[in-house]
C-alpha atoms as one frame of an Amber mdcrd trajectory, in Angstrom:
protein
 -23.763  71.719 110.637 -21.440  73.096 108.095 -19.139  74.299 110.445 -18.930
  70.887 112.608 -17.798  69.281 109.451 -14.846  71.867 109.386 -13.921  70.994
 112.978 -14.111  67.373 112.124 -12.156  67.660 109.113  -9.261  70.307 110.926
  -9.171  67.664 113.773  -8.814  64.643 111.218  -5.964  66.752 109.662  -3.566
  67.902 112.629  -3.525  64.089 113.710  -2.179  62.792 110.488   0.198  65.783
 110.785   0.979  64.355 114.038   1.341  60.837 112.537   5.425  59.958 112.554
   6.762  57.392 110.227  10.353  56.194 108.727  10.545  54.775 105.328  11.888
  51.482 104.623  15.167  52.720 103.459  15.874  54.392 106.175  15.293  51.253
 108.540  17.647  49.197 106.300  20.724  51.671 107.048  20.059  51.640 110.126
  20.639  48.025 110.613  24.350  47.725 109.777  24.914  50.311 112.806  23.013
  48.518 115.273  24.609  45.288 113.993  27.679  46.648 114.604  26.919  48.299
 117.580  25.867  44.888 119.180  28.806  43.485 118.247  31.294  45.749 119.076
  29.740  47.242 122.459  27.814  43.938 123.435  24.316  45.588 124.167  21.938
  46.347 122.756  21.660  50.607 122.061  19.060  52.707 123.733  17.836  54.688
 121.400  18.502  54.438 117.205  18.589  57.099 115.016  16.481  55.908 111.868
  16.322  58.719 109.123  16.027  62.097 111.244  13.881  60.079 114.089  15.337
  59.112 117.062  13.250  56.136 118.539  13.906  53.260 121.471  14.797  50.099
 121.077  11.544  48.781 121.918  10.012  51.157 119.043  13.199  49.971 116.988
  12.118  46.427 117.325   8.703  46.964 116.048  10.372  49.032 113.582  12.503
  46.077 111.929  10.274  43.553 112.328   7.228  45.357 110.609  10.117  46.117
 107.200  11.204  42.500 107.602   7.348  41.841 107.018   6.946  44.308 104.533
  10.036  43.582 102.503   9.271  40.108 102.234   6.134  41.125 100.312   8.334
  43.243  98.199   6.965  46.661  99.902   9.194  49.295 100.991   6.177  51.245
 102.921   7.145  53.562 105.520   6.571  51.979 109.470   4.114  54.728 112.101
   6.555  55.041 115.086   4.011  54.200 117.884   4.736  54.617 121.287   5.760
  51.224 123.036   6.826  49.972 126.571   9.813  48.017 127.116   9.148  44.001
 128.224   8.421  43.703 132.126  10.175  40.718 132.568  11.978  39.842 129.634
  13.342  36.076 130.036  15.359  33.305 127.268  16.347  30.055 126.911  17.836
  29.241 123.131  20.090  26.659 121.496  22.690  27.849 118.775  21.340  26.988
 115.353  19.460  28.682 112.569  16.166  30.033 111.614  14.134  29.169 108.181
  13.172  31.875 106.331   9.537  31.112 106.778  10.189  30.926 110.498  11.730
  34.364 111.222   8.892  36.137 108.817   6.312  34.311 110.701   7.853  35.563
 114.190   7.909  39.122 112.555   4.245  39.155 112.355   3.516  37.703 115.968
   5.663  40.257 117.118   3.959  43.482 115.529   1.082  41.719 116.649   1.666
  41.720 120.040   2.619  44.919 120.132  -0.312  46.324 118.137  -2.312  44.278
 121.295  -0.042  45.139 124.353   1.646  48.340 123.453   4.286  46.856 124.546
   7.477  44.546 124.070   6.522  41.244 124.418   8.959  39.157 127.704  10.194
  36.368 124.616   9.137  35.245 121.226   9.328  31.472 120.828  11.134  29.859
 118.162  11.897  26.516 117.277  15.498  27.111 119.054  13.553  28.591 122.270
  12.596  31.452 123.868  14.156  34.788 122.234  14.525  37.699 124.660  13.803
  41.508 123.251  17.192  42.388 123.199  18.023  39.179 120.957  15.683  39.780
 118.409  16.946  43.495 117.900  19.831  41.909 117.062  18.857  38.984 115.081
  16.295  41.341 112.708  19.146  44.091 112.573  21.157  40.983 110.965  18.642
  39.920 108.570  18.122  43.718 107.711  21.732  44.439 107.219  21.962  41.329
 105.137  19.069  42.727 102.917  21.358  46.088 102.593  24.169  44.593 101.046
  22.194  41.597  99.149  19.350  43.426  97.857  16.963  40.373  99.353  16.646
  38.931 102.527  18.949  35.995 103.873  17.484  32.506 103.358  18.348  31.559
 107.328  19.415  33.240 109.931  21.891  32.289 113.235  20.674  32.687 116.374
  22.255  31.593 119.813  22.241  32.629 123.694  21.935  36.472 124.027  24.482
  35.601 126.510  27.102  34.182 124.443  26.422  37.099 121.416  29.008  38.732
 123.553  31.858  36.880 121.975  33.163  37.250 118.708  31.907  35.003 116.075
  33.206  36.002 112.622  36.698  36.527 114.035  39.437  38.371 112.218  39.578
  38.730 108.602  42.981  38.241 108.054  43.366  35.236 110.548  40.447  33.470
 108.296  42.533  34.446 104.876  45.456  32.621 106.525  43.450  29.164 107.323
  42.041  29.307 103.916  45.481  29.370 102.387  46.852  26.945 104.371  44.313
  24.441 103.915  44.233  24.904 100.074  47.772  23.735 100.004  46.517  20.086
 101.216  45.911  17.992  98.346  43.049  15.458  97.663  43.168  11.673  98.708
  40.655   9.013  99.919  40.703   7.196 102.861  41.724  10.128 105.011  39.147
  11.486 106.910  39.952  13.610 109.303  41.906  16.458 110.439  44.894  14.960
 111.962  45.162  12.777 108.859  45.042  15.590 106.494  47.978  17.214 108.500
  49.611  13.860 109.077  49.548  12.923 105.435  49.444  16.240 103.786  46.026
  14.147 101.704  42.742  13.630 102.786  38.849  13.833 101.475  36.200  16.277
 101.514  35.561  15.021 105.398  39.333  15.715 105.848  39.101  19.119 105.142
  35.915  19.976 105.993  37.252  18.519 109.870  40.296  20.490 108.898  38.151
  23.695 108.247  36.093  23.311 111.192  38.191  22.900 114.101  40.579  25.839
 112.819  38.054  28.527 112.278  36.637  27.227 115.749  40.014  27.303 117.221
  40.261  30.843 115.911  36.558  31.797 117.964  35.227  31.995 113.940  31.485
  30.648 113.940  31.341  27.936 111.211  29.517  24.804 110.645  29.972  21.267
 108.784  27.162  20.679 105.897  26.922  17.513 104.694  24.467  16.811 101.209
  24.222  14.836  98.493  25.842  16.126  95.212  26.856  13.923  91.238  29.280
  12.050  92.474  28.339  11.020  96.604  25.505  10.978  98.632  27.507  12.766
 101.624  29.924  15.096 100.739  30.904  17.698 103.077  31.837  21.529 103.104
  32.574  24.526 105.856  30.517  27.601 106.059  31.559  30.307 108.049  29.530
  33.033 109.517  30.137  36.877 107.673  27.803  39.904 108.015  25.129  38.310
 109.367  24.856  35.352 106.958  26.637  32.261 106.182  29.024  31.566 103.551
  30.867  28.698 101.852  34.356  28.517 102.328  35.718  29.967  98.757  37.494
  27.115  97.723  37.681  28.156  94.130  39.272  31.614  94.677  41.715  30.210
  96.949  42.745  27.496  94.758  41.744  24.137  96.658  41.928  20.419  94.879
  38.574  20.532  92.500  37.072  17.539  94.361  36.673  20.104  97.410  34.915
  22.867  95.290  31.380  21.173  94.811  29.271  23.801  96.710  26.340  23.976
  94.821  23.728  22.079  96.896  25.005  23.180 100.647  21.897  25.786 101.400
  19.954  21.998 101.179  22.460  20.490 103.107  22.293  19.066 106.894  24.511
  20.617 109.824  26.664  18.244 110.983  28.579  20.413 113.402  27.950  23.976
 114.184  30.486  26.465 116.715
């Protein structure tokens, strides 16, 4: 009896020995890398080094979506690197736009879920922008992760578009950006004026004006930006440009590059509705 406890016990402990995990911290510096990776070498990587562990993408995906979970509770437990089959067939269909918050933690969890079911990848996730493929969400959770790197918290929304089009570059050259932004800031404020070719015409315009203005030269320079329109003291619909940075969005700086005051009322965009997005 005694020594079939023993066995028990000795067989108990060489599988937790055999139990591999990575710890939370780990996972989030691995995220700018694949990030970056996705970007710069337009697929998706193999395998990812996490810590000392080398593990697939498939495990990878499981990986970030089980920290995303756990960081949103405000848990930095380590992940168990299971063994996990790629997606058969993977398939997608999805718009541009951006997901909530509440959204991409919920797909987290039907994705571990799966997983935890299948052993496997599951062919797409759907969202409320349509169907994401593997591949895509590697690269939409290594955003949010990275985000949380350099943020300390995870991003309020997320972009997500075509896996297709993630080939092309969509936060565009740093300097080229600096340049619009000073350019713009030069225009001064005026009412009646609109839109872009009015602010140009006129050297005036309002916060439409510019935000046109904004828009259609970051988009002109392959920059992903978008239009928010919301209601603030003094309007019901005054616009701004975000632009797309690191895997998060961003209002335009107005203040540090000097633009007209009645262009710098930011406060209330993350409430705001898209009015154009590129």
């Amino acid at each position: 009896m005694l020594f079939a406890i023993v066995m028990a016990f000795s067989i108990s402990a060489v599988s937790a020995a055999n139990t591999t995990t990575v710890d939370a911290n780990s996972v989030v510096k691995s995220a700018d890398t694949v990030k970056n990776y996705v970007e710069t070498k337009k697929a998706v990587p193999t395998t990812v080094t996490v810590g000392s562990k080398k593990v697939t993408s498939a495990q990878y995906l499981y990986i970030l979506s089980s920290t995303v979970t756990n960081l949103n509770k405000n848990s930095k437990k380590s992940v168990t690197v299971k063994t996990i089959a790629k997606a058969p067939k993977p398939v997608e269909n999805v718009k541009t736009g951006t997901l909530s918050k509440s959204e991409y933690i919920e797909l987290a969890g039907k994705i571990t879920t799966f997983v935890n079911t299948n052993g496997r990848l599951p062919n797409f996730i759907t969202t409320s922008k349509g169907n994401m493929n593997p591949d895509n969400l590697i690269y939409t959770y290594s955003k949010i992760v990275a985000f949380y790197k350099t943020n300390n918290r995870l991003p309020n929304t997320v972009s997500v578009k075509s896996w297709s089009t993630t080939k092309s570059t969509s936060e565009g050259s740093p300097a080229t950006i600096d340049a619009i932004f000073k350019k713009a800031a030069k225009f001064g404020y005026g009412s009646g004026i609109s839109n872009a070719e009015g602010i140009e015409r006129y050297g005036r315009g309002d916060c439409w004006a510019m935000s046109d203005y904004l828009y259609k030269k970051l988009k002109a320079a392959k920059v992903k930006a978008r239009i928010v329109q919301y209601s603030t003291a003094y309007t019901s619909n005054h616009r701004s440009v975000q632009y797309y940075k690191n895997g998060a969005w961003f209002d335009v700086p107005y203040r540090t590059y000097g633009f007209n005051s009645m262009f710098n009322n930011t406060a209330a965009s993350r409430y705001g509705r898209i009015i154009a997005s590129c």
